[in-house]
C-alpha positions in Angstrom: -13.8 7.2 -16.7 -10.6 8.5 -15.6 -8.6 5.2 -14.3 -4.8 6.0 -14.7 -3.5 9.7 -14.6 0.1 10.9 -14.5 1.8 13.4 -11.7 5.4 13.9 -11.9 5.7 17.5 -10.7 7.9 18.0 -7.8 6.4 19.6 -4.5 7.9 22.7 -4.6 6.6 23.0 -8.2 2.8 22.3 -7.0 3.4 25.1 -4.0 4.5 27.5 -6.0 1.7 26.8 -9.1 -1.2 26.4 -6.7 -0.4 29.1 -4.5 -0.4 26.9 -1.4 -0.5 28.6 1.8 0.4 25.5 4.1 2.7 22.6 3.4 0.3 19.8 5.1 2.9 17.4 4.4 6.3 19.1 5.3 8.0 15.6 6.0 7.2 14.1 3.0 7.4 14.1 -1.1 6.0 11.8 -3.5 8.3 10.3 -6.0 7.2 11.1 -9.9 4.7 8.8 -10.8 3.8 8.3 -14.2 1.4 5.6 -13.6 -1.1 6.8 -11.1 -3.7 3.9 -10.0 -6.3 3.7 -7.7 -5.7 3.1 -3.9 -2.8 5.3 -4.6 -1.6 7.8 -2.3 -1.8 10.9 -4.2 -1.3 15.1 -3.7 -4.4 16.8 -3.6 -5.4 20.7 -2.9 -7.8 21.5 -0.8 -8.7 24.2 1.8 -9.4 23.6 5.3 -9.2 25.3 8.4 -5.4 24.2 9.5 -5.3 22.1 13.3 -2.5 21.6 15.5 -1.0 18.3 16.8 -4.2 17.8 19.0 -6.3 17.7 16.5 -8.0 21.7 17.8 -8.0 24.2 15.0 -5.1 26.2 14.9 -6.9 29.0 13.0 -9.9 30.8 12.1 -9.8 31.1 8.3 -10.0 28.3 5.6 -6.3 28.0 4.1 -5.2 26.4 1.0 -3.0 23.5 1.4 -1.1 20.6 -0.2 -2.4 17.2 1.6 -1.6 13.7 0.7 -4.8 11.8 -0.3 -5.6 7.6 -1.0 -7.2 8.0 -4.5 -10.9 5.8 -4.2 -13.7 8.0 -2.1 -14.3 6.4 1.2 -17.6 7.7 2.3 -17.7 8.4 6.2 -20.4 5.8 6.7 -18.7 2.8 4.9 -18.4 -0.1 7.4 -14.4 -0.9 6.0 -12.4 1.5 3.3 -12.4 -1.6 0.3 -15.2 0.3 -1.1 -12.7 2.9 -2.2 -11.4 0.9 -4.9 -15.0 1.5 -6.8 -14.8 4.9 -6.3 -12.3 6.8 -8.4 -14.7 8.7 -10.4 -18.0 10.6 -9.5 -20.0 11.3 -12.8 -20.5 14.8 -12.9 -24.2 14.5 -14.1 -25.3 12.2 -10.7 -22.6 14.1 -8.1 -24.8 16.4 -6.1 -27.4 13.4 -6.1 -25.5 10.1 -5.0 -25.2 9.5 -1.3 -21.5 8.8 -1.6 -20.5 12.4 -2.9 -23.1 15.2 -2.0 -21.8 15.6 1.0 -18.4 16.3 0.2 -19.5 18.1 -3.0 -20.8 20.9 -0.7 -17.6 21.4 1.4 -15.1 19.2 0.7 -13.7 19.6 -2.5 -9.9 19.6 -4.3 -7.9 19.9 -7.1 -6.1 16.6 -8.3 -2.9 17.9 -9.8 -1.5 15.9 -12.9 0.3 16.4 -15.8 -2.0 14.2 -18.3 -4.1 11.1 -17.9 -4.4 8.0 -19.8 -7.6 6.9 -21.7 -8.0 3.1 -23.9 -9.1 3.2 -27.5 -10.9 0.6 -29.2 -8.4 -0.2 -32.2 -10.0 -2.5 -35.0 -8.1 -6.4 -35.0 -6.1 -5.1 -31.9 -6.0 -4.4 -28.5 -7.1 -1.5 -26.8 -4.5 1.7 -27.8 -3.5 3.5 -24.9 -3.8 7.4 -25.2 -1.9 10.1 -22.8 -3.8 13.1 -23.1 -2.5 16.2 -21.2 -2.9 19.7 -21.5 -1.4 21.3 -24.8 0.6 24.0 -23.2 2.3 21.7 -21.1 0.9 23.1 -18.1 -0.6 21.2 -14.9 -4.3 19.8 -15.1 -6.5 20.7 -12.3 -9.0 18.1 -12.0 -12.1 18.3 -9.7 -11.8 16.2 -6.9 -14.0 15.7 -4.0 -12.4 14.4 -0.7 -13.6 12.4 2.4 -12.8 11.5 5.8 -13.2 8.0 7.8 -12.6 6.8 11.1 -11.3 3.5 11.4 -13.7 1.9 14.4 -10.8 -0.5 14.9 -8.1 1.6 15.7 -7.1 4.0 18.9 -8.0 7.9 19.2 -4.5 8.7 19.0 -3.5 6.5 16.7 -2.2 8.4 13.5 -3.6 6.3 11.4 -7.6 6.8 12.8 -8.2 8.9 9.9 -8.2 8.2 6.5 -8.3 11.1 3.9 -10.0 9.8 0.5 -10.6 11.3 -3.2 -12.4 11.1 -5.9 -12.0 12.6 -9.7 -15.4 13.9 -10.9 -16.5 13.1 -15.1 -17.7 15.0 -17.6 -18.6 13.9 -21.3 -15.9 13.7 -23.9 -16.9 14.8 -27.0 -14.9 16.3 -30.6 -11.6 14.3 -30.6 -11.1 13.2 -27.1 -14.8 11.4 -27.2 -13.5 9.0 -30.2 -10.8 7.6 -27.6 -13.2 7.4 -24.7 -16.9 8.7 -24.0 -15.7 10.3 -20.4 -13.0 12.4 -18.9 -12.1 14.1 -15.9 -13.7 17.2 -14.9 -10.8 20.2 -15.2 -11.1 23.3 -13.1 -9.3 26.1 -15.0 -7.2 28.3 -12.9 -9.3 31.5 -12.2 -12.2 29.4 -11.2 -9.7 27.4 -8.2 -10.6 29.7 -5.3 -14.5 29.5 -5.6 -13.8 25.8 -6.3 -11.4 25.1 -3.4 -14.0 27.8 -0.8 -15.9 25.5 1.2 -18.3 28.8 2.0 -19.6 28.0 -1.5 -22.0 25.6 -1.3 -23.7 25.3 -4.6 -19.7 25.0 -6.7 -22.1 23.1 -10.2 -21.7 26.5 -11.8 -18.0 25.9 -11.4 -17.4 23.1 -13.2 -17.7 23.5 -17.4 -15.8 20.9 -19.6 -12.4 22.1 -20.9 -12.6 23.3 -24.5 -11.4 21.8 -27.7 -8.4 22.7 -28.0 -7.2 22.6 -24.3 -6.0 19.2 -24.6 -3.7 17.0 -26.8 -3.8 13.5 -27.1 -1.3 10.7 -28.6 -0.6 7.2 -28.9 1.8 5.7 -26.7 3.2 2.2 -25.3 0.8 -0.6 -24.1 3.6 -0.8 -21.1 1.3 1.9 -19.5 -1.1 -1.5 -19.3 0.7 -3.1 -15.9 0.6 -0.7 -13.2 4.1 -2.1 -12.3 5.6 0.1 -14.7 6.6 3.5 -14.2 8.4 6.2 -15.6 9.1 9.1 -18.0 9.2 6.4 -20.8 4.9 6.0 -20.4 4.4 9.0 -21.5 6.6 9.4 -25.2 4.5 9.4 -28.1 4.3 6.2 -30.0 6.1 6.3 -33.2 5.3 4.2 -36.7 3.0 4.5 -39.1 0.6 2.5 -38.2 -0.2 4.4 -34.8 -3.5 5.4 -34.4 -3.7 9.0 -34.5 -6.7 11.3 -34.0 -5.6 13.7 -36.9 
C-alpha cells in the first residue's frame, strides 16, 4: 500500500511541470510536507470542465487544473466521509470492479504529485525500517489517482463547504528491489501517457496504467522519525547513514 508519501514542490513548480491550464486554487498554497498522511489535504491534477462562482460551467472544454483534494476516496453514496480514512489505496487489479472506484475510474481520474513515498521493511530483531523511495532522476512522481465528490446532507446549498473533493492512490505489485521492502506500490503515470490519463472522454484508461520499470526508482533507508505523523520536514527524507542500515544493494 502506499500510506505516507512526500510533496514538497512549490505551486508554481507543479503549474509549470504539469502544464496546468487553470489555478483552481489561486488563494491558496500548501506548505512543503514531507509527511503526507491520510485525511490530508493534498494537490491533485485533474481535468474538468471549469464553473463559475454559481456553480454553472464556465466553459465548454475539459481543462487541466491544479485542485486541492482530502486524501481517503469518499464514494458519493457514503452516508458520512469517516469511510475515507479506509480508502487511500484502490488496488489496481480490483479498480474497475469495486463499487467505490469504477465510477470515478471512468471519468474522474488525477495525478497525485509527490516527490517520493515511504514504504516499511521487515528488518530481522528490529522494528520495521522505513524506506523513501522516489524517482532516480529527482523528478516528480505522477501517481494515479481517482477522485470523488460528496454532498454533505447536513449542510446548506450555498454553503462552501457542501462539497467534498476526495482521492485515492491506485496499486500496483512491487516486484525486483522495491518488492523486498513492500509487496505494493503506487501506480505511476509516466508523463506522455498524462493527457489520455487526465481525458475524461477516455473511458476505458486500464491500458494506461503499466508499472514503472526497474530502474525508475531509488530507494534508501532513512529515520524511524518518519513513524509519527507529527513530524515533518526536509530532515525525513536524508538517507540513513551507518553500517548497519539496511540497504537493498
Amino acid at each position: 500500500m502506499c500510506g505516507r508519501y512526500a510533496s514538497a514542490r512549490k505551486k508554481q513548480e507543479l503549474l509549470e511541470e504539469f502544464e496546468v491550464e487553470l489555478d483552481g486554487v489561486p488563494d491558496q498554497e500548501l506548505r512543503p510536507d514531507y509527511n503526507v498522511a491520510p485525511t490530508k489535504t493534498v494537490y491533485a491534477v485533474m481535468c474538468r470542465v471549469p464553473k463559475d462562482e454559481g456553480g454553472e460551467s464556465a466553459g465548454d472544454r475539459p481543462v487541466r487544473q491544479l485542485r486541492l483534494v482530502r486524501w481517503g476516496l469518499v464514494p458519493s453514496w457514503a452516508k458520512d466521509p469517516s469511510v475515507g480514512s479506509r480508502m487511500i489505496n484502490a488496488r489496481v487489479e480490483t479498480v474497475a470492479e469495486k463499487p467505490s472506484y469504477r465510477r470515478a475510474l471512468k471519468s474522474r481520474r488525477c495525478l497525485l504529485p509527490a516527490d517520493g513515498y515511504y514504504e516499511w521493511m521487515p528488518v530481522e530483531g528490529k522494528k520495521k525500517q522505513p524506506f523513501f523511495i522516489h524517482p532516480a532522476d529527482g523528478g516528480v512522481l505522477a501517481m494515479a489517482g481517482l477522485y470523488e465528490f460528496w454532498k454533505d446532507p447536513g449542510r446548506a446549498d450555498d454553503d462552501p463547504l457542501k462539497w467534498l473533493c476526495t482521492c485515492t492512490v491506485i496499486t500496483t505489485t512491487a516486484e525486483d528491489r522495491l518488492g523486498r521492502i513492500h509487496d505494493r506500490m503506487p501506480m505511476m503515470v509516466e508523463k506522455e501517457r498524462w493527457a489520455e490519463w487526465l481525458d475524461p472522454g477516455v473511458t476505458d484508461p486500464t491500458g494506461l496504467l503499466v508499472p514503472a520499470g526497474p530502474d525508475r526508482l531509488e530507494a534508501y533507508a532513512v529515520s524511524d522519525v518518519v513513524n509519527n505523523v507529527r513530524h515533518n520536514g526536509p530532515e525525513l527524507v536524508e538517507p540513513l547513514e551507518g553500517d548497519d542500515v539496511p540497504r537493498l544493494g
